[in-house]
Wavefront OBJ file of the C-alpha trace (Angstrom):
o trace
v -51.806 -18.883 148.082
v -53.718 -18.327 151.337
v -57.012 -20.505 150.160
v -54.636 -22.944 149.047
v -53.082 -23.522 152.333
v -56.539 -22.910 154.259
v -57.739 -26.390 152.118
v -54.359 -28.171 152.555
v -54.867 -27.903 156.465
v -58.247 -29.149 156.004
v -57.300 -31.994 154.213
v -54.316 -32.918 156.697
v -56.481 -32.323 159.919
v -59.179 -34.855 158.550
v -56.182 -37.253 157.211
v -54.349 -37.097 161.053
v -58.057 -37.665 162.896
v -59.604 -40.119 160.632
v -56.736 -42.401 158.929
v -56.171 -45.142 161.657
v -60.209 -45.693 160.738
v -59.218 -46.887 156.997
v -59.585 -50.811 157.000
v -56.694 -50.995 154.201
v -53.245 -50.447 153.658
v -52.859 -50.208 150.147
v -51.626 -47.233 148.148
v -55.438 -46.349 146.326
v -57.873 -47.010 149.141
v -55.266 -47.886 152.173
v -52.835 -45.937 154.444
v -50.664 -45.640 151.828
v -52.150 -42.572 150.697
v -52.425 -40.484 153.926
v -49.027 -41.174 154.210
v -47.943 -39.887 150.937
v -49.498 -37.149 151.508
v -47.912 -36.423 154.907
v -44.384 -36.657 153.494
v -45.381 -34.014 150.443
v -47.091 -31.461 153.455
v -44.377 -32.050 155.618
v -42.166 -30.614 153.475
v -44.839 -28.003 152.256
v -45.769 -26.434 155.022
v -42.071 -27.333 156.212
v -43.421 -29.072 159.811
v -41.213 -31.937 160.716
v -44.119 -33.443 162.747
v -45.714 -35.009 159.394
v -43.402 -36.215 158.189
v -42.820 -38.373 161.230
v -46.757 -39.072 160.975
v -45.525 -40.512 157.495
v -42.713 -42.283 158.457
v -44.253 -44.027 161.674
v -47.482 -45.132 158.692
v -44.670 -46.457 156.435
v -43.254 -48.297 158.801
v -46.245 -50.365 160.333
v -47.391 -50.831 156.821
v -43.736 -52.630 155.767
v -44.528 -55.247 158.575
v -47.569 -55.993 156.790
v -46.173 -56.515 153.073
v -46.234 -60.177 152.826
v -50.200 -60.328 153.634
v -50.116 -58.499 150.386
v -51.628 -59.349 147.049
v -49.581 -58.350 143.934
v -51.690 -55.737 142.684
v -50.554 -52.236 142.133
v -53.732 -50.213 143.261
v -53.670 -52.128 147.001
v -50.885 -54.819 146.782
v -46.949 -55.499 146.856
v -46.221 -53.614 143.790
v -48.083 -50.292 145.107
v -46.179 -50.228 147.826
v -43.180 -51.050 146.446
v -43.680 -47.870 144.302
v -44.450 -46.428 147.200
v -41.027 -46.537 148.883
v -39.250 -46.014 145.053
v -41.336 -42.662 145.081
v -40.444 -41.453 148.456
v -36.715 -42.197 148.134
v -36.553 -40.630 144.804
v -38.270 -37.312 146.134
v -35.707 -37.427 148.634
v -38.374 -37.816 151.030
v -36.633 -40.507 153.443
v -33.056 -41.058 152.858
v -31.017 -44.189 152.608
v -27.718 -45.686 152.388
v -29.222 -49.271 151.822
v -29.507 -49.714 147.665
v -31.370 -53.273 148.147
v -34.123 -51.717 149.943
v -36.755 -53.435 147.477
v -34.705 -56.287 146.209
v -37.506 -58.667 147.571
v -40.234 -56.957 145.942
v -38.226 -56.208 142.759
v -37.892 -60.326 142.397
v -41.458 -61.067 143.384
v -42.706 -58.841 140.765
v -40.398 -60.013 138.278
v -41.643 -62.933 138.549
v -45.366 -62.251 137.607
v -46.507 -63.667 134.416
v -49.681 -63.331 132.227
v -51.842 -65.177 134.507
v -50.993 -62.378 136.934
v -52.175 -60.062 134.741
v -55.175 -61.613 133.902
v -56.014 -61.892 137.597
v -55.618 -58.178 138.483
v -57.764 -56.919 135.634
v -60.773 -58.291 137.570
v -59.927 -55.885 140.105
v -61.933 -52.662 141.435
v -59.413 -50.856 139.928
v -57.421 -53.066 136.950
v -53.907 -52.014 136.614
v -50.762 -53.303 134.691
v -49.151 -53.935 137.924
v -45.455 -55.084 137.084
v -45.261 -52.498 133.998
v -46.209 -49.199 136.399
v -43.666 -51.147 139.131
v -41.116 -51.554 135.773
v -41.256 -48.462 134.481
v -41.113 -46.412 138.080
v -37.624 -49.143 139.079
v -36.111 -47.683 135.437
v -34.694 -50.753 134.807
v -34.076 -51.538 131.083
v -34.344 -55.410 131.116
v -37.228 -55.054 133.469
v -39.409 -52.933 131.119
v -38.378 -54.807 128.299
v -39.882 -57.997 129.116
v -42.828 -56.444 130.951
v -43.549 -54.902 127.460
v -43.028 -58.531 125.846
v -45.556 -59.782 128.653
v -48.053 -56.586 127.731
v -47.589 -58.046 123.804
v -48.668 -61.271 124.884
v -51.871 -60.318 126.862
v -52.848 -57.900 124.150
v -52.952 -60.233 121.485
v -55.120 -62.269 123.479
v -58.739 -63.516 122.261
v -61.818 -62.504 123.703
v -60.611 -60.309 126.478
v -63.088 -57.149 127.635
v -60.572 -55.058 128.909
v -61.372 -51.817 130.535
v -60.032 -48.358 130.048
v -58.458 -48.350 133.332
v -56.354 -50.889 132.291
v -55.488 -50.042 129.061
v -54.613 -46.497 130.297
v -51.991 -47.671 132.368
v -50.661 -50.147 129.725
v -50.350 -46.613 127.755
v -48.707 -44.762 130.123
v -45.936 -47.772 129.975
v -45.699 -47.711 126.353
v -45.072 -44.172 125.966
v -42.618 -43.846 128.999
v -40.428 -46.765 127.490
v -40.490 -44.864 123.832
v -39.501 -41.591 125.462
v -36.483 -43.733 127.213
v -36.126 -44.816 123.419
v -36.821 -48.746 124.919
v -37.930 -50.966 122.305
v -38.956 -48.503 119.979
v -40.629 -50.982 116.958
v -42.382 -52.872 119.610
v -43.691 -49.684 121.468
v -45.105 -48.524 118.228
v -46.824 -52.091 117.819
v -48.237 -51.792 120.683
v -49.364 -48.743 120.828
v -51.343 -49.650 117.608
v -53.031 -52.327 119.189
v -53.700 -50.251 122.428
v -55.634 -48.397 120.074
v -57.857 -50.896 118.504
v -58.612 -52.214 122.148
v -59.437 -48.616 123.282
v -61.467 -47.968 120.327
v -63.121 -50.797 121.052
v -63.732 -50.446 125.074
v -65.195 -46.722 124.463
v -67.880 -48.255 121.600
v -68.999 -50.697 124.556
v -68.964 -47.520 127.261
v -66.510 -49.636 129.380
v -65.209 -47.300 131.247
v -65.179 -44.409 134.111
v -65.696 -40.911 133.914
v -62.492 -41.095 135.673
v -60.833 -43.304 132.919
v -61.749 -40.875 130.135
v -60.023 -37.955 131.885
v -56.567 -39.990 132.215
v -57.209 -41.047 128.464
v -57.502 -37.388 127.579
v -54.041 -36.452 129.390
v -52.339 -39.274 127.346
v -53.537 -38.084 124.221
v -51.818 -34.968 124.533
v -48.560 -37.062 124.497
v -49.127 -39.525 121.425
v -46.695 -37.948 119.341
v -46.720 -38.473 115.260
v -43.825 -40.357 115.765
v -45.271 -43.587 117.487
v -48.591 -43.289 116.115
v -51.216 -40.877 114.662
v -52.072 -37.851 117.207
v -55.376 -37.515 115.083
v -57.039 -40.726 115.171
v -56.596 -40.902 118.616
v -58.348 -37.388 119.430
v -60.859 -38.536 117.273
v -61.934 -41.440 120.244
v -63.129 -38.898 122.792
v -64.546 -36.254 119.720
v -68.072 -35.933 121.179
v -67.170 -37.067 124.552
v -67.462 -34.553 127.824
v -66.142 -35.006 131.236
v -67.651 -32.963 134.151
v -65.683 -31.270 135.942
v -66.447 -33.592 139.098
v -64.493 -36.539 137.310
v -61.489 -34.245 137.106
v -62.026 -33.700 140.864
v -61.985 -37.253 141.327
v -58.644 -38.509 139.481
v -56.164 -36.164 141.146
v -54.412 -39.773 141.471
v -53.241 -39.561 137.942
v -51.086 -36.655 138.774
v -48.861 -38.885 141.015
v -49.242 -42.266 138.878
v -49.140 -40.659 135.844
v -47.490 -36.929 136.088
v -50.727 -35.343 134.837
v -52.693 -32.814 135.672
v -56.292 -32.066 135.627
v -56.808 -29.459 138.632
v -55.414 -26.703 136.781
v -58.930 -26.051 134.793
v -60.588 -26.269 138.038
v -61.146 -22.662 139.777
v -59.852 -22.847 143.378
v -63.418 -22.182 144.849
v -64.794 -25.103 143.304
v -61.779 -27.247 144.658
v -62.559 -25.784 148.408
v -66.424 -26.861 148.014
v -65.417 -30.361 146.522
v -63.301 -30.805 149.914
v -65.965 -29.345 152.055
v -68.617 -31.708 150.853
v -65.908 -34.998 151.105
v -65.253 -33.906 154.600
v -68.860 -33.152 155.486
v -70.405 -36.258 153.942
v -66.885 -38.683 155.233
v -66.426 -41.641 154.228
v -63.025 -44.214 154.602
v -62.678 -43.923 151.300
v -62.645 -40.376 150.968
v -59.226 -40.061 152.680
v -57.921 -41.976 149.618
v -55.351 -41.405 147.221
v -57.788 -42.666 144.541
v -60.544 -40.084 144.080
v -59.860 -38.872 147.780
v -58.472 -35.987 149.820
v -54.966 -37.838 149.804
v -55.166 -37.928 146.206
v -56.104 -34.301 145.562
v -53.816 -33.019 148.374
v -50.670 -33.974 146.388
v -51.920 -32.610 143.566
v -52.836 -29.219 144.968
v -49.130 -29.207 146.722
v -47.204 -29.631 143.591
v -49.088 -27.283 141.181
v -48.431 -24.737 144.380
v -44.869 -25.890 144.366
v -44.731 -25.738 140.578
v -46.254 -21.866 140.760
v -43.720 -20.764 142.780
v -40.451 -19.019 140.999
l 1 2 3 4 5 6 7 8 9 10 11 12 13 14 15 16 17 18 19 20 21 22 23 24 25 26 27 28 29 30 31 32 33 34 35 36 37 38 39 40 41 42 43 44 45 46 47 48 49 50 51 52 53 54 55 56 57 58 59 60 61 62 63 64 65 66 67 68 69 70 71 72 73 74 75 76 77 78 79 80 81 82 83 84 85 86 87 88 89 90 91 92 93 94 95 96 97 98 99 100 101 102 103 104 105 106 107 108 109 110 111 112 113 114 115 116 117 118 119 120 121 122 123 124 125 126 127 128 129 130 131 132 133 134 135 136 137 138 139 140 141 142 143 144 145 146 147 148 149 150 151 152 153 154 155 156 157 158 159 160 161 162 163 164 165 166 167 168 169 170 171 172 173 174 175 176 177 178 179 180 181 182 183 184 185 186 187 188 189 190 191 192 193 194 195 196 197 198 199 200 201 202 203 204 205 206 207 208 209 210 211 212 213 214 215 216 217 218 219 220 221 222 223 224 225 226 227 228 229 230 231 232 233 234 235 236 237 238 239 240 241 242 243 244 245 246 247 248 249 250 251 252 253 254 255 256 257 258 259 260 261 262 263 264 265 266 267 268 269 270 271 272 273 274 275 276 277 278 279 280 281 282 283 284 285 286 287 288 289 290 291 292 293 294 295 296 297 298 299 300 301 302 303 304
């Protein structure tokens, strides 16, 4: 455990000097993500002091919301899953149950040309369903998924993995809470011919290909066929570096890639981020924020 700690304090020292420098204060490449990561150290390393750090981050950031966009990766609905996550880990506690009332109707309230705006993004997400599915509200998944039938059917969109990955991850959450299960499995189908479709034209990440592997694993035979889909990344590798690079799909998603990494090669990875700094190295995507988490929980997971 001790190498595991000695990189967790190097991640937190460079987060606590070098996070008021971050231009944004989304939940990918803003302040978001340092703060995140304070609340899961806090409690880690079980020193009240970052949590406050987190807290005091939170709270300048909530002044802030309505210069937001909509867009999960840096927008409204990140954060908004933001404050979900935190108060479901038990992380700040409250008596007030509308706490994201506000941001529960704006999002709501997005429609297809929402989504068609946010897949032009750096990093294209399915906004309301990640926001819908996280909130665990039936009605609100439902017609998210409705939404998500609409845009797929679409003509002559190029969508990217990134995108479609998420749109996945919805899917198969609202099967497993047995929501919609005909439409899931229609969707899922066409998921698949867009997929199949986005790897022929090699649009995608490195990055993307790792979350696609993780959701494999969970395509179970009964909402689609587990083989055709491990077929798509059959001759495909992914370096080790990528895995490095999308600890963020351990707190999105739930999955992790850092257990086939050996620990030595996680401490150089760090090393060279902190060496070589960069704003967006303190990230949650494909930053130290990002990778933090991850390292905390499989550390928290290990533990009897």
């Amino acid at each position: 455990m001790e190498i595991h700690d000695q990189i967790l304090r190097k991640i937190a020292n460079t987060l606590f000097s070098n996070m008021q420098k971050m231009p944004y204060l989304g939940l990918f490449s803003g302040r978001l993500g340092p703060a995140l990561f304070f609340f899961y150290y806090g409690r880690y390393s079980n020193k009240y002091i970052y949590s406050i750090i987190a807290n005091d981050c939170i709270d300048a950031i909530y002044g802030k919301i309505h210069n937001m966009t909509k867009e999960f990766a840096d927008g409204l609905t990140g954060f908004g899953w933001t404050i979900n996550h935190i108060v479901e880990n038990h992380f700040v506690e409250t008596d007030d149950d509308n706490t994201l009332d506000e941001v529960d109707e704006i999002v709501k309230n997005m429609d297809i040309s929402n989504f068609m705006y946010e897949m032009s993004s750096e990093t294209p997400l399915c906004s309301k369903g990640l926001y819908a599915i996280a909130r665990n509200d039936k009605d609100f998944i439902t017609s998210t998924l409705m939404q998500c039938k609409e845009l797929l059917e679409q003509k002559d969109i190029r969508f990217s993995l990134c995108y479609l990955n998420s749109v996945l991850h919805i899917v198969i959450r609202a099967y497993k809470a047995d929501i919609e299960l005909a439409l899931c499995r229609y969707l899922i189908e066409a998921i698949y011919g867009h997929v199949a479709s986005t790897l022929e034209k090699k649009h995608y990440s490195e990055s993307d290909l790792v979350t696609l592997q993780h959701f494999i694993r969970h395509i179970g035979q009964d909402i689609s066929e587990p083989a055709k889909w491990k077929l798509l990344l059959e001759d495909i590798k992914i370096s080790q570096k990528a895995i490095l690079s999308s600890c963020w799909n351990y707190l999105i998603y739930g999955e992790s890639g850092l257990k086939q990494v050996n620990i030595s090669d996680i401490n150089m990875f760090v090393d060279d981020l902190i060496c070589n700094l960069r704003y967006q190295d303190l990230a949650l995507y494909s930053g130290l924020s990002g990778l933090g988490i991850e390292l905390i929980k499989l550390n928290e997971n290990r533990i009897p």
